[in-house]
N, C-alpha and C positions, 0 to 999 in steps of 0.2 A: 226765900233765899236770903242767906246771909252774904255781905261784902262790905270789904275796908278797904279805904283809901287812904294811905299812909299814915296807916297805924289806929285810922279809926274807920266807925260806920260811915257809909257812903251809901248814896243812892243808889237800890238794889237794881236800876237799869241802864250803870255801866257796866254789870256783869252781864248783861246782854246785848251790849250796844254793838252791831253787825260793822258798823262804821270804826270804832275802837279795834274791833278784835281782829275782822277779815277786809277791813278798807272796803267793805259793799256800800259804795253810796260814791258822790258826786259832789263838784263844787262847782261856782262861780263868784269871782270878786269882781263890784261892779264901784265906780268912778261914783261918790256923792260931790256936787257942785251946787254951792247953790242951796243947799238942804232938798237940791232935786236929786234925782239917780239921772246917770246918762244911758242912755241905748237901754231904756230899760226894760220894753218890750222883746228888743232882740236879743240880749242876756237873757233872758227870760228862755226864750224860747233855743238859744242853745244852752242851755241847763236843761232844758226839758227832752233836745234830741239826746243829750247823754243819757240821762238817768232811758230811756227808752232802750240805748244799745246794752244794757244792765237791766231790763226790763223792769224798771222803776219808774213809781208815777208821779207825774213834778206836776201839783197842781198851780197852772199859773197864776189864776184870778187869786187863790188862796196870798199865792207867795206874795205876789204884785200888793196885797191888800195890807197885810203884814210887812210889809217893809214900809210900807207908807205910814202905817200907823208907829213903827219903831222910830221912822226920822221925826216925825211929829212931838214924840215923845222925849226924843233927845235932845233935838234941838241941834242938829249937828250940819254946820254948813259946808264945811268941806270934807272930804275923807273917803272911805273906803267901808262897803256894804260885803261881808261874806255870809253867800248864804252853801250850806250845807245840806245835802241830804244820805238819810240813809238807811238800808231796808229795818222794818220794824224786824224785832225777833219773834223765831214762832218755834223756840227751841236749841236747844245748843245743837253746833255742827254744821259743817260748810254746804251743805244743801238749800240753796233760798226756796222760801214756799212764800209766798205774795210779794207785793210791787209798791205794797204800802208805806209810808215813810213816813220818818221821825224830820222834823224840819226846824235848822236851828240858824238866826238870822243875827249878825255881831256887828257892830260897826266899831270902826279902828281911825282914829288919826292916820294920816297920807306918813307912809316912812319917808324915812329924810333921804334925800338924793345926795350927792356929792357935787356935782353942776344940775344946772337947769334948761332938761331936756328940749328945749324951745330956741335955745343959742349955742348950748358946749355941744360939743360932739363926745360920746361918751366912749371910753376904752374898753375894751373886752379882750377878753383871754379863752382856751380853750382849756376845757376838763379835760385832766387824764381818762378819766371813767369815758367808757362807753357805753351809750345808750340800749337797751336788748331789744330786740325785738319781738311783737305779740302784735300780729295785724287785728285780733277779735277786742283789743283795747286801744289800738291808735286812735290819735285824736279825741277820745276821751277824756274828759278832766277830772279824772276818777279818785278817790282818798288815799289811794298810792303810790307816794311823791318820795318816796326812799332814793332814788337814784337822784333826782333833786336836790336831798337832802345833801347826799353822800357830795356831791361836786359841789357845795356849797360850804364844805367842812373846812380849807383851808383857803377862804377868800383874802387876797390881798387887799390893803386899802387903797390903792388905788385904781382899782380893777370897777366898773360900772355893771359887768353881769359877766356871764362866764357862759360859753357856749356850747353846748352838744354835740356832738357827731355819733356814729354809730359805729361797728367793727371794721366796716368798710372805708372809713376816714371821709361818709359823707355825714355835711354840715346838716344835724336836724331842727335846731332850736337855741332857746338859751335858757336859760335855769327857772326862767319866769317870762320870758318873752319869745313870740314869734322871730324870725331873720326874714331881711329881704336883699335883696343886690340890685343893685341896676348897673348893665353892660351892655354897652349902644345901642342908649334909649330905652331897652326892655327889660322888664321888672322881673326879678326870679326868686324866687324860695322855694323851698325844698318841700318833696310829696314827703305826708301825714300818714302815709300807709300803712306804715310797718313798725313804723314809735313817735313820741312826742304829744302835744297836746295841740288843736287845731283851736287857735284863738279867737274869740270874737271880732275882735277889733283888725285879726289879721283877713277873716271873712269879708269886713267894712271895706277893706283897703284893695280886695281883689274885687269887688263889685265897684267903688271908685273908677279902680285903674280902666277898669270895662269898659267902666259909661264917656271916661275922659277917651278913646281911644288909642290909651298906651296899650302894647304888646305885653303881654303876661307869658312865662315860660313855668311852670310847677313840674321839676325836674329836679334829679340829685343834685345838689351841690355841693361839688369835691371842696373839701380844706383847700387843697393846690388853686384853686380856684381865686381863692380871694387875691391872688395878686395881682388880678389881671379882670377886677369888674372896680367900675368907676364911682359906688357909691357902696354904701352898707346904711338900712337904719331898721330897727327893733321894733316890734310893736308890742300894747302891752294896754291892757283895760286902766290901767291908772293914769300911764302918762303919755298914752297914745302912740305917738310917733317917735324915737330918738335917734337922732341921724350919729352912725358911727364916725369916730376920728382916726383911734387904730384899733387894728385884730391883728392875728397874728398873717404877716405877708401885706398886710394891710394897711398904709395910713394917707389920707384926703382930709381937706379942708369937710366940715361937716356944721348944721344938714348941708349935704350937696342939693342941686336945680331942683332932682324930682324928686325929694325928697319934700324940699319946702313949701313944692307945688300940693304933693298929696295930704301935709301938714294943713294946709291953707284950703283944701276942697274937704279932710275932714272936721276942721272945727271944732278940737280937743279941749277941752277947760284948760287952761294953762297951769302950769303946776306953781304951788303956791309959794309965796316969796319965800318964805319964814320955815320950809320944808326943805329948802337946798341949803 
């Protein structure tokens, strides 16, 4: 097989590559602190229930072993591990035939934030776009991030993330991060069901709330809603927890109580000076 890559030969297995062509395959980006990974059995292991609901096989010891040897290599103390997978090809055309994967592991310097998620309260906005719905892909953190993309296109600079909703005007996510609300005392964000991506960290924080016994609600949440819940904060594998300032209908002193409570029983690496 012949292929160019702008204008020249290219490696003959990006003309096969299942992840390039039909987004078959999976992600996770996981926190490096330390030149250590954080949560990085449980990244791990929700990488691996995805690539399953795609009938794809995430070998952990493999991945686990290989990323120890890439930071080793690098020498990278703080930052950001993306590891990808996705199905080997076994032929052109959208039919998958095995579960076998191509595995590609990149480390990134921490992008730069505009405040620092540990003191500022961050501002968000909401996307025109709405979210579609596909229940056989929710909660997936699957190679297609098009609608991501697309509400990402005209970010303003002063905007900290930009939030989801669905046709329905409920709140699903935000471009990169889980939502939460807290309204008298109990914690809410929005069911995974129908669209969005079910975060690790947002996983960490509803097992947290469990053990502390805060009230958990995982139910819609209407846009009209934010006017009338006492807290907002984000969650997200890089900078853990970011307590909202304003949304739209929205603005508090931020983090708000239980926010800095869940900040403080999670134990996030702090984000790093020279990155804000």
């Amino acid at each position: 097989m012949t292929a160019w890559l702008d204008g020249g030969p290219a490696d003959p297995r990006l003309a096969e590559a299942r992840g390039l062509h039909y987004g078959d395959g999976v992600f996770r980006t996981l926190r490096v602190h330390r030149g250590e990974l954080v949560d990085a059995a449980g990244q791990l292991a929700h990488l691996a229930a995805d690539a399953r609901a795609l009938a794809l096989h995430a070998p952990q010891e493999v991945l686990a072993a290989e990323a120890g040897q890439l930071l080793q290599t690098a020498a990278l103390a703080d930052g950001a591990l993306k590891i990808l997978l996705w199905r080997k090809a076994s032929g052109r055309g959208y039919r998958p035939q095995g579960g076998d994967c191509h595995r590609l592991l990149s480390l990134h310097p921490l992008p730069v934030l505009r405040l620092d998620p540990a003191t500022a309260g961050a501002r968000v906005d909401l996307a025109a776009l709405r979210l579609g719905e596909q229940p056989a892909l929710a909660g997936i953190k699957h190679l297609n991030r098009l609608e991501q993309v697309l509400a990402s296109r005209d970010w303003p600079a002063a905007i900290d993330e930009r939030l989801l909703a669905n046709d329905q005007d409920e709140l699903i996510c935000g471009t990169r991060s889980n939502l939460f609300a807290v309204s008298e005392g109990r914690l809410w964000t929005p069911r995974l069901d129908r669209a969005g991506v079910a975060g690790r960290t947002r996983a960490r924080v509803l097992a947290l709330a469990e053990a502390a016994g805060i009230a958990v609600q995982i139910a819609p949440l209407p846009v009209a809603a934010l006017s009338s819940v006492q807290e907002l904060f984000l969650s997200n594998s890089l900078f853990g927890l970011w307590g909202v300032a304003e949304a739209p209908g929205f603005r508090a002193s931020a983090p708000g109580p239980l926010t800095r409570r869940l900040m403080q029983t999670l134990a996030h690496p702090p984000w790093k000076a020279a990155a804000c």
